[in-house]
N, CA, C and O atoms as a DFTB+ gen file, in Angstrom:
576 C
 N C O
     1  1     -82.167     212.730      13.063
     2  2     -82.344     213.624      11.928
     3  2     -81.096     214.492      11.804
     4  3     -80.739     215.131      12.793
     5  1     -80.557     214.548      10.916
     6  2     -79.362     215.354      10.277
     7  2     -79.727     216.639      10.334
     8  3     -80.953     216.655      10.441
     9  1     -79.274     217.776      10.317
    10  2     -79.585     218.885       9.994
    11  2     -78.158     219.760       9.178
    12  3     -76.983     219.818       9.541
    13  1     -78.738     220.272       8.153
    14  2     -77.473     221.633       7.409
    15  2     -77.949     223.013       7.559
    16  3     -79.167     223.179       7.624
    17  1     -77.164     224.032       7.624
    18  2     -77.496     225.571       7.662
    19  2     -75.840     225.609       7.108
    20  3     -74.827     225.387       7.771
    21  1     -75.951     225.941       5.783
    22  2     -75.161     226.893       5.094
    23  2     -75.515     228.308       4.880
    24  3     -76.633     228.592       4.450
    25  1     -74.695     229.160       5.134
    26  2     -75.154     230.824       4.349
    27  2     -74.255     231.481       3.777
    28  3     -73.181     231.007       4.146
    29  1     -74.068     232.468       2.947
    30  2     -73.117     232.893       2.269
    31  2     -73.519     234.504       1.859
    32  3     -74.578     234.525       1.231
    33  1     -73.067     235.529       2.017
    34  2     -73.112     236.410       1.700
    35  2     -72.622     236.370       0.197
    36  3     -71.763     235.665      -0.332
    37  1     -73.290     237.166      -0.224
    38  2     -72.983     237.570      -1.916
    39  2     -73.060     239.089      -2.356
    40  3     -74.057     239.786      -2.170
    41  1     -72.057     239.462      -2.876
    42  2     -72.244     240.594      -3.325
    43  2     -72.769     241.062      -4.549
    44  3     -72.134     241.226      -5.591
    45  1     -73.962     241.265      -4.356
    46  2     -75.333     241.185      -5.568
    47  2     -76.336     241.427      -5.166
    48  3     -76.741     240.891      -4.135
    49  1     -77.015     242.261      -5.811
    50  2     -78.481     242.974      -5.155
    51  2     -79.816     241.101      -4.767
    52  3     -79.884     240.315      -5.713
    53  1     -80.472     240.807      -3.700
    54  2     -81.249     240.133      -3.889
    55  2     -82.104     239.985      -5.007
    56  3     -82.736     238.941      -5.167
    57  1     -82.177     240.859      -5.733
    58  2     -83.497     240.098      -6.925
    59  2     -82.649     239.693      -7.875
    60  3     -83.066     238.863      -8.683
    61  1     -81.393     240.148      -7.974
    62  2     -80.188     239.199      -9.133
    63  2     -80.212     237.722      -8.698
    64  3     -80.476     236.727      -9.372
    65  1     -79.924     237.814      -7.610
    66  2     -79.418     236.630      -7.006
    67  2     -80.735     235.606      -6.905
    68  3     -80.501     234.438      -7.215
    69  1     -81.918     235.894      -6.552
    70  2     -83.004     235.327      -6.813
    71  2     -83.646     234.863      -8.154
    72  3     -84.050     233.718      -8.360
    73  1     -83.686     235.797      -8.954
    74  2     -83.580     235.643     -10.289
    75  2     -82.746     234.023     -10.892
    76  3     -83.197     233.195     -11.684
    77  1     -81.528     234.029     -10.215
    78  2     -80.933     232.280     -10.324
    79  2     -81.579     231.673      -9.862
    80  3     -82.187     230.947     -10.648
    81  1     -81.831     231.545      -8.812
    82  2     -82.335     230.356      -7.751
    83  2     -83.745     230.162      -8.139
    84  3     -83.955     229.321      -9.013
    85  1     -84.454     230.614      -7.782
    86  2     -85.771     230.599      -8.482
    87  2     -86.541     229.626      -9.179
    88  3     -87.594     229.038      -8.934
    89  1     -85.400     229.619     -10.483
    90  2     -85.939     228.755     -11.504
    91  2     -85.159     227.142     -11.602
    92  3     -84.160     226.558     -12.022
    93  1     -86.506     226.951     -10.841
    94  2     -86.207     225.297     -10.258
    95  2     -85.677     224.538     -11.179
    96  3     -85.368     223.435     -10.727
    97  1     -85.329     224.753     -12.863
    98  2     -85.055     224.137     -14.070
    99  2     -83.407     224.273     -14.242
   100  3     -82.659     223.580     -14.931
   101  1     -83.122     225.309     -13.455
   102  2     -82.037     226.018     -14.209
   103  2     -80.591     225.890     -13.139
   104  3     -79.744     226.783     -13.175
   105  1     -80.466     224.912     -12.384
   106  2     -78.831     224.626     -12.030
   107  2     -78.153     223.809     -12.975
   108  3     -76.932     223.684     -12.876
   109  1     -78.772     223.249     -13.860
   110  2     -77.352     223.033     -14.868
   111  2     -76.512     224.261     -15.197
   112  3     -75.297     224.241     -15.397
   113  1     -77.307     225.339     -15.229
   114  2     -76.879     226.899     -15.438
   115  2     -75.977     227.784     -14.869
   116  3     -75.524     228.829     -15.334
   117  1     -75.711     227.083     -13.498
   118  2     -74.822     227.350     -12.656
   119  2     -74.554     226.610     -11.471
   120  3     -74.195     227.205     -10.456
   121  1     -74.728     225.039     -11.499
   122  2     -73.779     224.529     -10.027
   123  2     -73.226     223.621     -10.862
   124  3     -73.749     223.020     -11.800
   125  1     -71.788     223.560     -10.315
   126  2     -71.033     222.214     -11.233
   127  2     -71.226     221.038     -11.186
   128  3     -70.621     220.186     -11.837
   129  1     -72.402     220.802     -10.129
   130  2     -72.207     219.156     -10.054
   131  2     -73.396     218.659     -11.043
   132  3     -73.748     217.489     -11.195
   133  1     -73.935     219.806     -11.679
   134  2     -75.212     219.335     -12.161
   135  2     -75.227     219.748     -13.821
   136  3     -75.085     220.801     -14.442
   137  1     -75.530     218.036     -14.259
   138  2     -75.348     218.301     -15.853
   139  2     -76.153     218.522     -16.748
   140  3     -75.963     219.019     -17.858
   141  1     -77.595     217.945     -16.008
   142  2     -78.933     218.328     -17.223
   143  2     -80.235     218.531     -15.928
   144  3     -79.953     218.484     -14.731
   145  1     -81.303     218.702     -16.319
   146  2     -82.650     218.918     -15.511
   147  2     -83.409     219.082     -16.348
   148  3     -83.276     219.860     -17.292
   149  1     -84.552     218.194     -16.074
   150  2     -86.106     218.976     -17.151
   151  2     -87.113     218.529     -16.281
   152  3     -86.785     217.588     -15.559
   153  1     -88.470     219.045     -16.143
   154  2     -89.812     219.376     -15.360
   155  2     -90.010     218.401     -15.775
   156  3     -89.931     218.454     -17.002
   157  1     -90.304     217.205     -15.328
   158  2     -91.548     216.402     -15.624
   159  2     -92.707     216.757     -15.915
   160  3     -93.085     217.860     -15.518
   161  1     -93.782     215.737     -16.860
   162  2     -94.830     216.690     -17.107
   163  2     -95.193     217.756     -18.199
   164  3     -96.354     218.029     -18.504
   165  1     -93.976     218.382     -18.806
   166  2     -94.299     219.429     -19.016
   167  2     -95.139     220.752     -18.243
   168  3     -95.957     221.552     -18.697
   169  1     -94.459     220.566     -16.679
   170  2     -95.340     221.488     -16.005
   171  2     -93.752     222.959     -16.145
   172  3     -92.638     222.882     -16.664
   173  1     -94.384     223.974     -15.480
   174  2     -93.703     224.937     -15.883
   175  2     -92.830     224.822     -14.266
   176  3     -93.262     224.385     -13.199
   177  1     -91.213     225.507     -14.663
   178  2     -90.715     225.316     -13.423
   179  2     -90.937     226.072     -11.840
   180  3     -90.375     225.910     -10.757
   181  1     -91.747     226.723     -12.185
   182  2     -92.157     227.270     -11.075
   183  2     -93.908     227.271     -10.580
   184  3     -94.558     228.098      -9.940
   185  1     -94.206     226.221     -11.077
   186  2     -95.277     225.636     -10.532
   187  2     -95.613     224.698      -8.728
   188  3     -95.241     223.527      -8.654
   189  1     -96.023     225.094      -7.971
   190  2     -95.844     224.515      -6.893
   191  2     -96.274     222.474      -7.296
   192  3     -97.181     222.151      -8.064
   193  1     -95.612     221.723      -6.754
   194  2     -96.056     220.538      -6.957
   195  2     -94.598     219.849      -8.321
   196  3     -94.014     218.814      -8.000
   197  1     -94.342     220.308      -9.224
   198  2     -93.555     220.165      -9.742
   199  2     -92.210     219.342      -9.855
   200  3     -91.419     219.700      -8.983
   201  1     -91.801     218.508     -10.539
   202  2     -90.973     217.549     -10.152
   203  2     -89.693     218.160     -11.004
   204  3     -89.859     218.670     -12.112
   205  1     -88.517     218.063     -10.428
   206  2     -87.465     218.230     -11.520
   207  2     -86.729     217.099     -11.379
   208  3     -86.451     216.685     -10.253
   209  1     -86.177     216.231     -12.912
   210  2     -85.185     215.409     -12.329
   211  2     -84.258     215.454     -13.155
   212  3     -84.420     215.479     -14.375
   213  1     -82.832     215.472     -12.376
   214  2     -81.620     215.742     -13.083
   215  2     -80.258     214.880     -12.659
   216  3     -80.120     214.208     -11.637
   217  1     -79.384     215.066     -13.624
   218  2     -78.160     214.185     -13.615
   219  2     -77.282     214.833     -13.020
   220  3     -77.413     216.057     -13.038
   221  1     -76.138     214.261     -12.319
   222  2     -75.192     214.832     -11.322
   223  2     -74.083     214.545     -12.249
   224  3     -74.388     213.681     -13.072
   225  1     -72.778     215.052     -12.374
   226  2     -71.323     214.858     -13.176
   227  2     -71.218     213.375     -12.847
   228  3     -70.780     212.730     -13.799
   229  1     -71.445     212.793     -11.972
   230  2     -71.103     211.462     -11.538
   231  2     -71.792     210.015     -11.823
   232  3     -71.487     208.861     -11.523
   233  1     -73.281     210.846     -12.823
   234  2     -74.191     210.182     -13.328
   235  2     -75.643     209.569     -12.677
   236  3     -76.542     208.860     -13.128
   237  1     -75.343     210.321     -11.197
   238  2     -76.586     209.857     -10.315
   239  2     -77.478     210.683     -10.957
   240  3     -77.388     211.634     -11.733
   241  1     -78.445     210.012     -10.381
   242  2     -80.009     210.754     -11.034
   243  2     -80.761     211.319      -9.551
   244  3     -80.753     210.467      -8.662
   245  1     -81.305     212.446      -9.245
   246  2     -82.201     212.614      -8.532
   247  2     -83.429     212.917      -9.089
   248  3     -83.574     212.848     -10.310
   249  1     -84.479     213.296      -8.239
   250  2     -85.671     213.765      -8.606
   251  2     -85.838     214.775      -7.213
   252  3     -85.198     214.557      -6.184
   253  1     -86.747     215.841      -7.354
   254  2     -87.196     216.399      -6.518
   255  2     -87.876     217.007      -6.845
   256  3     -87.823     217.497      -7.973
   257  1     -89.159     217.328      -5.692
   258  2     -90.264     217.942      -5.886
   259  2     -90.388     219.291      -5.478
   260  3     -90.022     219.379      -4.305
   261  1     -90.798     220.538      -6.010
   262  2     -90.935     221.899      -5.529
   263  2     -92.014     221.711      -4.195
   264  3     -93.066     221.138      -4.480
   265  1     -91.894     222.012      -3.205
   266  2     -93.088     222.172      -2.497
   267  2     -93.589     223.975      -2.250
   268  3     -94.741     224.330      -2.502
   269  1     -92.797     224.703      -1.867
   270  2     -92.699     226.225      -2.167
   271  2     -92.220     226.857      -2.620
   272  3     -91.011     226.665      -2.747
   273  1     -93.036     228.466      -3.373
   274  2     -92.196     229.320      -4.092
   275  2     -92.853     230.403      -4.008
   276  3     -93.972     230.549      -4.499
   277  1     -92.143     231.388      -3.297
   278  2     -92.612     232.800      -2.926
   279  2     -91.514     233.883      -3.722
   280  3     -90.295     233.942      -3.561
   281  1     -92.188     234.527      -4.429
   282  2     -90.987     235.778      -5.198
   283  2     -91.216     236.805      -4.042
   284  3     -90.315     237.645      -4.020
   285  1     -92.310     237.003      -2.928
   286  2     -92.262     238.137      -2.512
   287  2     -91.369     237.782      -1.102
   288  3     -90.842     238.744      -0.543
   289  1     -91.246     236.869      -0.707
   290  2     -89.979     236.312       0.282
   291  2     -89.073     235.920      -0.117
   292  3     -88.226     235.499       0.671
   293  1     -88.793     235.875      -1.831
   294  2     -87.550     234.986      -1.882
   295  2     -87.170     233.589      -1.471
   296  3     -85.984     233.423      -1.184
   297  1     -87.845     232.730      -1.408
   298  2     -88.415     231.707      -1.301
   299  2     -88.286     230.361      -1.496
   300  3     -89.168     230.294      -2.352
   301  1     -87.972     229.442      -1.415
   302  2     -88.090     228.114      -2.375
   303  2     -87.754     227.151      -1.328
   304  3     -86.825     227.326      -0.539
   305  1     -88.674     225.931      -1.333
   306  2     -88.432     224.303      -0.924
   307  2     -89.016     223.009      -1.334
   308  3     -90.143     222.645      -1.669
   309  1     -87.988     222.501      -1.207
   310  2     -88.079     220.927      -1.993
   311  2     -87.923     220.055      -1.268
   312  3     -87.189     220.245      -0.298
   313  1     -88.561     218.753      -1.464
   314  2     -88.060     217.327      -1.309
   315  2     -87.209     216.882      -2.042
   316  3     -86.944     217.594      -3.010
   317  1     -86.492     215.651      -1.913
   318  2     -86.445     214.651      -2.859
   319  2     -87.292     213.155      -2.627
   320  3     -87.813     212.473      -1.745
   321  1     -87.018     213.183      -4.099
   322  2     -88.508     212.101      -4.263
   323  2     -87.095     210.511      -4.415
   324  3     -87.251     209.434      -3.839
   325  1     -86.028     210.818      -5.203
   326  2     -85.354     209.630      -5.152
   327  2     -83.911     210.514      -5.374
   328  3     -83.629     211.569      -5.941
   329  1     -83.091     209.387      -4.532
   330  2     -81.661     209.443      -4.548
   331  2     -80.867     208.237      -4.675
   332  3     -81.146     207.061      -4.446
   333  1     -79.610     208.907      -5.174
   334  2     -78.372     208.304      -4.815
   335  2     -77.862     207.882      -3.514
   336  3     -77.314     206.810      -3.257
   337  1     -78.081     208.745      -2.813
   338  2     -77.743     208.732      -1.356
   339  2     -78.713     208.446      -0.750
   340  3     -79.907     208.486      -1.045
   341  1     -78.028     208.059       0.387
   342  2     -79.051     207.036       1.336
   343  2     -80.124     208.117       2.600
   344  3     -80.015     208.146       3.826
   345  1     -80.843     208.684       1.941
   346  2     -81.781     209.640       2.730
   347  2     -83.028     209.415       2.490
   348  3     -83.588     208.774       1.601
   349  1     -83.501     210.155       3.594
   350  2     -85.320     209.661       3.319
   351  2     -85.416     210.850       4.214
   352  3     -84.640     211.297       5.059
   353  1     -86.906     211.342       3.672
   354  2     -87.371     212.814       4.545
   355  2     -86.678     213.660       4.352
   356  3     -86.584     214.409       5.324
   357  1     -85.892     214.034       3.212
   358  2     -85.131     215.122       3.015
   359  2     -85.674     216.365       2.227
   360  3     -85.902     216.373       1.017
   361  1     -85.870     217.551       3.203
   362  2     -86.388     218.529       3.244
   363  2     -85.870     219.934       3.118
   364  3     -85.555     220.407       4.209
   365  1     -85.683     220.789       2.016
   366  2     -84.846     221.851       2.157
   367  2     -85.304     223.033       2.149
   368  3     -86.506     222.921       2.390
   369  1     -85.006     224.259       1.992
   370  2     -85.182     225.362       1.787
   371  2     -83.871     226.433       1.445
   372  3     -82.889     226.493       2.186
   373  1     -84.040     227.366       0.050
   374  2     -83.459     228.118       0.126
   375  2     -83.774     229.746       0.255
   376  3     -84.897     229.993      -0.182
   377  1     -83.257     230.607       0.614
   378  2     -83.823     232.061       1.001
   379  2     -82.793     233.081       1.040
   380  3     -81.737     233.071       1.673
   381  1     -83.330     234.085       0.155
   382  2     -81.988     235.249      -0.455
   383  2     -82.850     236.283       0.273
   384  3     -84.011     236.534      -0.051
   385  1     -82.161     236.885       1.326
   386  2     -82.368     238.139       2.377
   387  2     -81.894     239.525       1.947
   388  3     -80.702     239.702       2.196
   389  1     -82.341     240.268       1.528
   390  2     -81.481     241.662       1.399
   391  2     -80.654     242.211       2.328
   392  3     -81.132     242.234       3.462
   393  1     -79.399     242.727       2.180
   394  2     -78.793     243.054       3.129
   395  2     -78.848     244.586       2.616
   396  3     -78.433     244.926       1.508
   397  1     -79.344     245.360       3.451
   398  2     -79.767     247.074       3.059
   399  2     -78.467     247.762       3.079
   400  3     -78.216     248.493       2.120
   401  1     -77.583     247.640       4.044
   402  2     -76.422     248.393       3.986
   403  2     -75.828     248.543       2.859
   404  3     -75.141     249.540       2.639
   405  1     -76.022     247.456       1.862
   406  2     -75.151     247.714       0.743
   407  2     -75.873     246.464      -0.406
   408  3     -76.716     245.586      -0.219
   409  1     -75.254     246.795      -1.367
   410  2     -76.232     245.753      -2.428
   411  2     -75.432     244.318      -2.425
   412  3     -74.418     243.890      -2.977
   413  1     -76.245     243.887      -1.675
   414  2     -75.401     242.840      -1.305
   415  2     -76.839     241.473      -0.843
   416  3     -78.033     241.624      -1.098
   417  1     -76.348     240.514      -0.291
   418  2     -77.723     239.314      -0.242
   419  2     -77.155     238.542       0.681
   420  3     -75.955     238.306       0.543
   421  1     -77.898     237.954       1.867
   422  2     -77.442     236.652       2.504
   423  2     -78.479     235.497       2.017
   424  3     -79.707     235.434       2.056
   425  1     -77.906     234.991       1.746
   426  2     -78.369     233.169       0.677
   427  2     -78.353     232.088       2.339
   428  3     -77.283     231.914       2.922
   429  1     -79.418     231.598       2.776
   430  2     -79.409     230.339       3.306
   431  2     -80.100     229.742       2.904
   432  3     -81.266     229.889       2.537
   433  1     -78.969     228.454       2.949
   434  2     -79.348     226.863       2.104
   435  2     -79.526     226.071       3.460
   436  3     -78.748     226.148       4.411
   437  1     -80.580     225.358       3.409
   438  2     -80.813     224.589       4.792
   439  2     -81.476     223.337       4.251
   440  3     -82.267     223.399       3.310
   441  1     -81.095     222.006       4.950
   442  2     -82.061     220.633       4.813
   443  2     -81.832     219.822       6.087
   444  3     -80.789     219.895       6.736
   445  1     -82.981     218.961       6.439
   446  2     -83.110     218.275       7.084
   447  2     -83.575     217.036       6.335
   448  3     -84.528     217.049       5.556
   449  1     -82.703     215.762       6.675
   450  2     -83.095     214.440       6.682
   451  2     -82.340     213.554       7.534
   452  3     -81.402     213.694       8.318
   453  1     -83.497     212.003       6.876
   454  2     -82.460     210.798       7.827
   455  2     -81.712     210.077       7.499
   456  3     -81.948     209.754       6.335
   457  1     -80.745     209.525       7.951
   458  2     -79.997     208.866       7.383
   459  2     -79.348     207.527       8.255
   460  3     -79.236     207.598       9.478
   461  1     -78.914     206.235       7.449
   462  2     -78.360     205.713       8.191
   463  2     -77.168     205.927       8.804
   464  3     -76.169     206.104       8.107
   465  1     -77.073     205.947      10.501
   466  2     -75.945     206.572      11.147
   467  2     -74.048     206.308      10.477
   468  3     -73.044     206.966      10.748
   469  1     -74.215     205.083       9.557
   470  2     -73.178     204.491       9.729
   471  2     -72.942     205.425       8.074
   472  3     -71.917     205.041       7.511
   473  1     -73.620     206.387       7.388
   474  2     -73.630     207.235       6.387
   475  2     -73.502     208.061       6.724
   476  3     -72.815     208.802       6.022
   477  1     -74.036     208.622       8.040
   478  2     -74.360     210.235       7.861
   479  2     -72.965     210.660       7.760
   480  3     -72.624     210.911       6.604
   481  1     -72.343     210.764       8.380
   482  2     -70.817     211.858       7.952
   483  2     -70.453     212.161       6.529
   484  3     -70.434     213.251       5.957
   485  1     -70.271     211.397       6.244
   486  2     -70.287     211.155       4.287
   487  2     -71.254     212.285       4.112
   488  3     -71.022     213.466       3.857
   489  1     -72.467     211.623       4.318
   490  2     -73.591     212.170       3.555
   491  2     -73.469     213.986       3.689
   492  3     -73.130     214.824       2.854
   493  1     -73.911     214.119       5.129
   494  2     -73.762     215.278       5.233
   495  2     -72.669     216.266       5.148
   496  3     -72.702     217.488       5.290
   497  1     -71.705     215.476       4.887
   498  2     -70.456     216.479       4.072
   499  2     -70.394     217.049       2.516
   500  3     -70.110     218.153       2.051
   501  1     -70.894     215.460       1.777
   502  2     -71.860     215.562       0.344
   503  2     -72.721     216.928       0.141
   504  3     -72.486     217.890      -0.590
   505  1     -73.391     216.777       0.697
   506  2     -74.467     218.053       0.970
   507  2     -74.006     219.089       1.068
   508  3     -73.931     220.015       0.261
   509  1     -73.453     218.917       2.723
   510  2     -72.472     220.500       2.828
   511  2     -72.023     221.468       2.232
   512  3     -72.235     222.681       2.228
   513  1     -70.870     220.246       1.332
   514  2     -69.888     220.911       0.616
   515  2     -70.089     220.701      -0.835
   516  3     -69.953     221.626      -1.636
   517  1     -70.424     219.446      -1.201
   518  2     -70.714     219.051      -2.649
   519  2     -71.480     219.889      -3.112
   520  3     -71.142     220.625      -4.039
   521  1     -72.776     219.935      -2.488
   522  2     -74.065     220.760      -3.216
   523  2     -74.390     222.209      -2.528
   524  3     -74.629     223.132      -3.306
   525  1     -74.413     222.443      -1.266
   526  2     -74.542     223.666      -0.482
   527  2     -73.286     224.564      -0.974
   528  3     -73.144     225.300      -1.951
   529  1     -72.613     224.282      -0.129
   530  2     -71.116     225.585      -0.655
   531  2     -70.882     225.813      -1.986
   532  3     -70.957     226.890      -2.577
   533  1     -70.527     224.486      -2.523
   534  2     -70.157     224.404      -4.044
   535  2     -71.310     225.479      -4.551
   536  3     -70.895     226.630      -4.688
   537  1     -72.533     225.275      -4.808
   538  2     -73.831     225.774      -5.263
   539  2     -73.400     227.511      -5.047
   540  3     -73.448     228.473      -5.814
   541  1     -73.102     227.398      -4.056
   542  2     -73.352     229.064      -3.420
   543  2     -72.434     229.518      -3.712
   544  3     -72.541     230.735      -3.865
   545  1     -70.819     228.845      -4.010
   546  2     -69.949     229.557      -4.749
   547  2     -69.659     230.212      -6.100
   548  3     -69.122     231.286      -6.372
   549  1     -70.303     229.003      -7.054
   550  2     -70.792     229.250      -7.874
   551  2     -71.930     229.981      -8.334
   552  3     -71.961     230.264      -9.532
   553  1     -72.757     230.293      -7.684
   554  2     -73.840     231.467      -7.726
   555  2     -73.012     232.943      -7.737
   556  3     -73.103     233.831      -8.585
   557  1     -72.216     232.918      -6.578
   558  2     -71.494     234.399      -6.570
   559  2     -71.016     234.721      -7.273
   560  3     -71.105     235.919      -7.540
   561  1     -70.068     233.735      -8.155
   562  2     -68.993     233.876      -9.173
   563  2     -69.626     234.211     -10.346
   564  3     -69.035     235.012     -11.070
   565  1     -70.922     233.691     -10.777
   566  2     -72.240     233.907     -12.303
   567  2     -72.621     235.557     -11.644
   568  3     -72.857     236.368     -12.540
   569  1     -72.685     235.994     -10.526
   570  2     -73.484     237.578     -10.163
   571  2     -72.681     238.771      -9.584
   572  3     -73.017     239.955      -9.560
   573  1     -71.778     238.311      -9.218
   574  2     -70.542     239.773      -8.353
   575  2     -70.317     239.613      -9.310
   576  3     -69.404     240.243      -9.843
């Protein structure tokens, strides 16, 4: 099993910064790798159970499912239901922490999945950097 722990401090009160993340509909809105998303269903995006599936700049398609969403923890995790990449059991969570000293937020992005060994490096650099960092850079840059 692979494992990621990205975190990133941001300088932005947590409920700004949550306020993005949140809405499971809305990274076309702010990560670059991502060009469209809509709820399957017509369910609302912050419905637990919820599927979003969206296009990557590169034209892959994912899908993923909300499994949690807490506004009073700041909250959120997903599966994916189908990929591009060669994973299975891929499990994430993201979580915006207040940092009291100052208005400020620590963001960790975390997933676990499997992969075939002769992928994982790739893969989990993909992740890393493609969607984790990238994501979180771009979050700071839309809120400081």
């Amino acid at each position: 099993m692979e494992r990621i722990f990205i975190s990133r401090v941001i300088r932005a009160d947590a409920d700004v910064v949550w306020a993005v993340l949140r809405d499971f509909n809305g990274m076309p809105d702010w990560h670059p790798a991502i060009t469209d998303s809509e709820i399957e269903d017509g369910r609302a995006a912050d419905s637990i159970g919820c599927v979003r599936s969206f296009h990557l700049a590169d034209g892959g398609h994912i899908r993923e499912r909300l499994t949690a969403l807490s506004d009073a923890d700041r909250h959120l995790r997903y599966v994916i239901l189908e990929s591009p990449m060669p994973v299975t059991a891929y499990d994430a969570t993201i979580d915006v922490i207040p940092i009291t000293e100052e208005a400020a937020s620590l963001v960790v992005w975390k997933a676990e999945f499997e992969v075939p060994a002769e992928d994982a490096r790739a893969t989990v650099d993909t992740v890393a950097d493609g969607v984790f960092r990238a994501g979180l850079d771009a979050i700071a840059q839309r809120v400081e």
